[in-house]
N, C-alpha and C positions, 0 to 999 in steps of 0.2 A: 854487432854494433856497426854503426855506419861509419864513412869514413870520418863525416862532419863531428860526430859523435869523440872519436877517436882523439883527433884533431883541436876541440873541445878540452878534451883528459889534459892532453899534453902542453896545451896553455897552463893552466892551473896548477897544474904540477910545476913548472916553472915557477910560477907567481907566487909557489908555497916559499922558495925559496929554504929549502930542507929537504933532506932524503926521504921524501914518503910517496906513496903512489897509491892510484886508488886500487881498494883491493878487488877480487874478483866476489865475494860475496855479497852478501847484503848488507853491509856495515861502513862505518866511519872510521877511516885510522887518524888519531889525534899526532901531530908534529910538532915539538919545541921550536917556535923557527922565530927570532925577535925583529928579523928585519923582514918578514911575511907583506905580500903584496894583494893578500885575501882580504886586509883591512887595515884601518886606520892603526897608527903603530900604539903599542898595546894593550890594544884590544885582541878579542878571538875571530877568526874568521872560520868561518863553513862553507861549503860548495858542495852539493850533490848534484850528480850527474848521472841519469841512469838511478838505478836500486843500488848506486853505492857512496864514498863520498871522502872527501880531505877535511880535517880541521887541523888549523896555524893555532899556538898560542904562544903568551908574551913571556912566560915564566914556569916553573918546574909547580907553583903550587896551581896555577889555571890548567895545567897538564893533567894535574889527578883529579879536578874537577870535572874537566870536558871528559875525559876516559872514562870516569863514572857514569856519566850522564849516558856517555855513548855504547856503553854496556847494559842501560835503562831502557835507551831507546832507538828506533830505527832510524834507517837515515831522514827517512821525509819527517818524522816529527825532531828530530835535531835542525832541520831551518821552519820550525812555528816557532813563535814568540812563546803564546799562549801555553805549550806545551814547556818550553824551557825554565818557563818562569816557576814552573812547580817543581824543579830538581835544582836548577843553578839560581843561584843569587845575581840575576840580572838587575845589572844600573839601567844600562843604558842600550839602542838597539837600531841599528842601520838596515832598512829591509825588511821581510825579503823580498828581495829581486829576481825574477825569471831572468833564467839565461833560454836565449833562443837562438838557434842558429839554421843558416841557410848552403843545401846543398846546393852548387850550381845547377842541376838537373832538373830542381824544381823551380828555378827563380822564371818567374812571365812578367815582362814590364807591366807598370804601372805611368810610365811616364810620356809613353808615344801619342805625336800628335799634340804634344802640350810643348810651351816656351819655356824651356829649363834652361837658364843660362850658368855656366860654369863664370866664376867668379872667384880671385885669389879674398885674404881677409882685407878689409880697409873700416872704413870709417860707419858704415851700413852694418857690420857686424855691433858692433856696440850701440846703437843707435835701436837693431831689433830688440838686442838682450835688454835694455831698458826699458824698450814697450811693452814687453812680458813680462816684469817684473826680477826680484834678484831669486825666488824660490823656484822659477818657472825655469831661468836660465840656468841655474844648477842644475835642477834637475835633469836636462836635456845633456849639457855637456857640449855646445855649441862651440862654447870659447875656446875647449880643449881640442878642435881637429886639428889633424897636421895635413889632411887633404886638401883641394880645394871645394868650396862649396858650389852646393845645387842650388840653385833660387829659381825663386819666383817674383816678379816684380809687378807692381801697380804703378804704372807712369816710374817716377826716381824711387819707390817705395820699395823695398825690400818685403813681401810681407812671408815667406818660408823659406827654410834654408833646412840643408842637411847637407851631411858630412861626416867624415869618420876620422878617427885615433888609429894611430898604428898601434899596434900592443904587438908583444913577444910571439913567433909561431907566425909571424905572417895574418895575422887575425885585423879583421876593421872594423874594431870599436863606434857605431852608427850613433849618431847623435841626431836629432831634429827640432825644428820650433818652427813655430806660425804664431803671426800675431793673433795677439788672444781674442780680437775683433773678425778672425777671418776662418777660425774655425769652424768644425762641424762641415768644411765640404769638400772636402779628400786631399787638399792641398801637402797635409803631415804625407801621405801615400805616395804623393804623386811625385817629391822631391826627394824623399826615401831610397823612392826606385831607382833614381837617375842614382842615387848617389851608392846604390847598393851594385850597378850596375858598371859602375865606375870601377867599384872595389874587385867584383868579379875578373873585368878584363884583367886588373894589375896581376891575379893571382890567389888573393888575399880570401879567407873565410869569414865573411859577415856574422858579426856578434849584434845582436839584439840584448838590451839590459833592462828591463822594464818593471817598475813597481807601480806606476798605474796603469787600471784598466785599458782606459784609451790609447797609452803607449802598447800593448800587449795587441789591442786591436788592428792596430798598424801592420805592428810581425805577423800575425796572421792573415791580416791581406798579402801581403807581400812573401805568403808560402815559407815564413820561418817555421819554423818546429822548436815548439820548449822541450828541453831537452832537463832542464835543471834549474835548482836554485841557490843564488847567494843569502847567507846572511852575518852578518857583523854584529857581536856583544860585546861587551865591556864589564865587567864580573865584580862584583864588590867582595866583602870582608866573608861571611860569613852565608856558608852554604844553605840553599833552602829546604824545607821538607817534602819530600815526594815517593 
C-alpha cells in the first residue's frame, strides 16, 4: 500500500471518530460512533479504501442493519446505492463520491506559463459562487477553504478559483469552480494545479472528492489516483428484502 494510500486509512479513521480501523481483509468493520465525521449526523457513513473499508453508524439498531448487510456484501458493493437498496431500507443517499489522492511523486504542473494569481477571500468569492449557481457552488466547496485562492482573472473578473480545506492528518481538502460560461477549456486544471501545488509545498496530502464525471476528469489530469469511495445513507423503519 502506498504511502498516500496509508495516509488516506489514517484520515478516515480519525473522522470515524470510534475505535475501528480498517481491516486487513476484504471486508467492512461497522462502528457505533454518533458523532462520526463520515456523514451528516445520523445518518451511516461508508469509506472504502483499497479491498477493504469503515462504516459509522448513529444507533445500536443501524449497527445490526449495516453488519448484516456487510456480512451480504463486499466492500465495493456496500458504497452502490443500487446494490444497498435490495438489503437496507434506504430513505435517503449522499454519493457516491470518489476519494482520490495525490503522491507528491507524481504531481507535474498544470499551471506554468499561465497567470495564477493567489488571492486571500473578499468580495470576487461570492460574486463567482453566485454565477455558478447555489448546486454548482456546493458542490465544489469553494466557500469552505481555509487556503488562499488560485484564480484566474478576465480584466476585474474572477472567472476560476481553487483551493483547499484543511482537514485532520495534514490532508487539503481541493475545492474548484469556473464560471459556468468559461468551461470546457482546462481552466478547472489549470488552477487546480497552482493550488494542489501550493498544498504540496505546505506538506499537506491532496484529497480529491468527486461525484461527477468532469470533477474526476480533473484528478486525473492532475496524476490523482482513486483510491476509494465515500457514501452517506440514512436508513428508515423497516428492513428491506435481499
Amino acid at each position: 500500500m502506498t504511502a498516500a494510500a496509508l495516509r488516506a486509512r489514517d484520515l478516515w479513521t480519525e473522522l470515524a471518530s470510534a475505535p475501528v480501523r480498517f481491516p486487513s481483509a476484504a471486508r467492512v468493520r461497522v462502528a457505533l460512533s454518533p458523532r462520526s465525521r463520515l456523514c451528516p449526523p445520523s445518518w451511516t457513513g461508508i469509506v472504502v479504501l483499497g479491498d477493504a473499508g469503515i462504516a459509522t453508524v448513529p444507533n445500536e439498531r443501524d449497527a445490526e442493519l449495516m453488519a448484516g448487510a456487510a456480512r451480504k456484501l463486499p466492500p465495493e458493493e456496500l458504497v452502490d446505492p443500487d446494490r444497498l437498496h435490495r438489503v437496507l431500507p434506504v430513505l435517503d443517499v449522499l454519493g457516491p463520491a470518489s476519494l482520490s489522492y495525490l503522491d507528491p511523486a507524481d504531481f507535474r504542473p498544470r499551471h506554468e506559463g499561465t497567470t495564477v494569481e493567489v488571492m486571500p477571500r473578499g468580495d470576487w468569492l461570492s460574486t463567482l459562487l453566485a454565477r455558478t449557481g447555489e448546486a454548482d457552488a456546493e458542490e465544489s466547496g469553494l466557500a469552505d477553504i481555509t487556503s488562499p485562492a488560485c484564480v484566474l482573472r478576465d480584466g476585474d473578473d474572477v472567472i476560476a478559483a481553487a483551493g483547499f480545506r484543511a482537514w485532520p492528518r495534514s490532508v487539503a481538502h481541493l475545492s474548484v469552480l469556473v464560471a459556468p460560461d468559461r468551461r470546457g477549456r482546462g481552466l478547472a486544471r489549470t488552477v487546480a494545479s497552482a493550488a494542489v501545488a501550493h498544498a504540496l509545498d505546505a506538506g499537506w496530502l491532496p484529497q480529491w472528492r468527486a461525484r461527477t464525471r468532469p470533477s474526476q476528469r480533473v484528478a486525473r489530469a492532475l496524476e490523482f489516483r482513486e483510491l476509494g469511495v465515500q457514501l452517506s445513507i440514512r436508513l428508515g423503519d423497516v428492513a428491506a428484502e435481499g
